[in-house]
N, C-alpha and C positions, 0 to 999 in steps of 0.2 A: 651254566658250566663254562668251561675254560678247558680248551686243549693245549694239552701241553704247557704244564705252568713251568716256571723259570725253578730250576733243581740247582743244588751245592753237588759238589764233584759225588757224596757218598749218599746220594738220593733223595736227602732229607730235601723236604719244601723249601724254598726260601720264604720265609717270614712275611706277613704286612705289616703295617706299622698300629704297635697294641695287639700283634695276635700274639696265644697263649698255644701251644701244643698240648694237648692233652694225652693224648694216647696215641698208639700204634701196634698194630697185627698185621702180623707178617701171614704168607700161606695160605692165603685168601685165591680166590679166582674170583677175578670180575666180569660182569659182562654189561653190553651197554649199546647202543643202535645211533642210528643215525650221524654216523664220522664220517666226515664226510674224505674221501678220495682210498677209503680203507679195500674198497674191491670186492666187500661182500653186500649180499641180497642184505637192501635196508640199511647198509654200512654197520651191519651187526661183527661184534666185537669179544671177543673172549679171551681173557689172558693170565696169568698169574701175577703174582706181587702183594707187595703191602696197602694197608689203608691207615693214613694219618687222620686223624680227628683234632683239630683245634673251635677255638669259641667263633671261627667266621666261618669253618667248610670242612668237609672231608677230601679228601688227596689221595687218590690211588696211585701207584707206582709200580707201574708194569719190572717184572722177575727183567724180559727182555723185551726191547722194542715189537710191537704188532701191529703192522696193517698202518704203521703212520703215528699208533697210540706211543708213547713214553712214560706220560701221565696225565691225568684227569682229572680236575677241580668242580668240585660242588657246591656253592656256597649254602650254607644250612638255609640263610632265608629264599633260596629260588627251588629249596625241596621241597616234597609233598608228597601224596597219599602212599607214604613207607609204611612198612608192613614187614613183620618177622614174622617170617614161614617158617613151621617143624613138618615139612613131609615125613611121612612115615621109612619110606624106602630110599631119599637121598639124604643129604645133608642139610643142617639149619643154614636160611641164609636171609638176607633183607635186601628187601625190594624196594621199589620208588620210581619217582618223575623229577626231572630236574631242568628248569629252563635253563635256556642257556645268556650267558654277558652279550649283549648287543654291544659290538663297539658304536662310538657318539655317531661315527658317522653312515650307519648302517640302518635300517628299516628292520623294526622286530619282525613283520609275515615272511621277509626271506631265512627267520631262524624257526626250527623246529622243537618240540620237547623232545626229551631224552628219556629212557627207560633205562632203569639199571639194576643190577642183583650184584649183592654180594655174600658170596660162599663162603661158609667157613669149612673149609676141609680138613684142617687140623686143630683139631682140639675143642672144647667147648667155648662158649662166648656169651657167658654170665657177668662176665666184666663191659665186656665192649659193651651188647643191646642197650642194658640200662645208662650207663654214662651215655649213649648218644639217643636213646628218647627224652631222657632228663633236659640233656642240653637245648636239642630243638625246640621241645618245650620253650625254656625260659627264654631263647631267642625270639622268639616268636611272642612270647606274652609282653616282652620288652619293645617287639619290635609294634605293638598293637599299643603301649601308650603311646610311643613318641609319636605315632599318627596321628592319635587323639589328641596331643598335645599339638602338633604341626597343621591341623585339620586339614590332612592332604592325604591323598591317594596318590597320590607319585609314584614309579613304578620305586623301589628302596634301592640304595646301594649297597650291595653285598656286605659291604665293609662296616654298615652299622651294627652288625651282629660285636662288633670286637666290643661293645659296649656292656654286654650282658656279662656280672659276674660268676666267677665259673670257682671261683677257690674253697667256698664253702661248700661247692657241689663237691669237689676234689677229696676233702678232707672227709664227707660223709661215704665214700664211693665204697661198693661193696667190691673186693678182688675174688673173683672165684678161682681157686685153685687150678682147678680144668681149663683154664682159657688163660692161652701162652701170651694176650696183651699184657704191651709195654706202658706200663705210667709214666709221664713223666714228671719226674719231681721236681729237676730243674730245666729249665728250657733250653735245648739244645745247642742254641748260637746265638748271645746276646748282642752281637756286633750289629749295633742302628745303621752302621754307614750300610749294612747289604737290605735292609726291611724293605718293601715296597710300599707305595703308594697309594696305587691305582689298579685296578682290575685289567685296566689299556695296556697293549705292549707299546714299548716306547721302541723310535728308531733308533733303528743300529743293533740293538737287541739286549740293550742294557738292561739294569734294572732300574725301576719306579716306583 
């Protein structure tokens, strides 16, 4: 994960370089542990806002700043055992573990996993589930040849996900009527001079 990633004035993500946006639901409530300076037991986190899904991560986007939160990055390849819950008496939501970006110069044992849920509280989400198990899917099957092809265990850079293509998933996508996600057909902000780089925040606070 990644706190607080680098936003465009109207909240959308700012881009990596080769990321693709796929979708966005709004009306969600997130929740998520371990933030650290947030002030609650376990730096546990609950807030509203949107979730963006593109081909490297999901992106929450707090309604309003929480506890330090503004937004939270996930890169699809540092996710893991997600799960879509239908409790009977609340609402559907998906679950998960997501490591977090060690920066270069930091030691992984001082960084923790992360636990997270996300609520759908309005509306169905027959659109969203399937486009984002599909996708970790094929991230993940993509991300298991170039392994095999590299014969390395390396810990991966988030950023190889932008490799796995996602258009033909696009074009097969079922939309469920009931569930208020946004597709997107064309990509929000094609301007390369603002895409990022690198998962690193760069001095001064620019973008990478």
């Amino acid at each position: 994960m990644a706190l607080n990633p680098q936003l465009f004035p109207n909240g959308m993500p700012v881009p990596f370089v080769n990321e693709m946006f796929v979708l966005a639901r709004d009306g969600v409530e997130f929740e998520i542990d371990k933030i650290p300076g947030s002030g609650n037991h376990g730096g546990h986190l609950k807030t509203k806002g949107t979730i963006y899904l593109s081909n490297i991560r999901m992106v929450f986007v707090a309604k309003s700043p929480a506890g330090g939160l503004t937004a939270f990055d996930m890169p699809l390849l540092y996710t893991s055992g997600e799960k879509f819950n239908q409790p009977i008496f609340h609402c559907n939501n998906l679950s998960g573990h997501v490591e977090p970006v060690v920066p270069d110069d930091q030691h992984r044992a001082l960084y923790s996993t992360h636990t997270f849920k996300i609520l759908f509280k309005e509306g169905g989400c027959g659109t969203f589930i399937p486009l984002f198990f599909n996708l970790i899917a094929s991230v993940r099957q993509y991300n298991q040849r170039a392994n095999a092809q590299a014969q390395t265990q390396a810990r991966v850079d988030p950023l190889q996900a932008a490799q796995t293509p996602v258009d033909e998933m696009m074009r097969h996508a079922y939309v469920d009527p009931n569930d208020p996600t946004r597709i997107f057909l064309q990509q929000p902000n094609a301007d390369s001079q603002l895409r990022r780089r690198t998962y690193q925040p760069q001095e001064g606070g620019g973008h990478v």
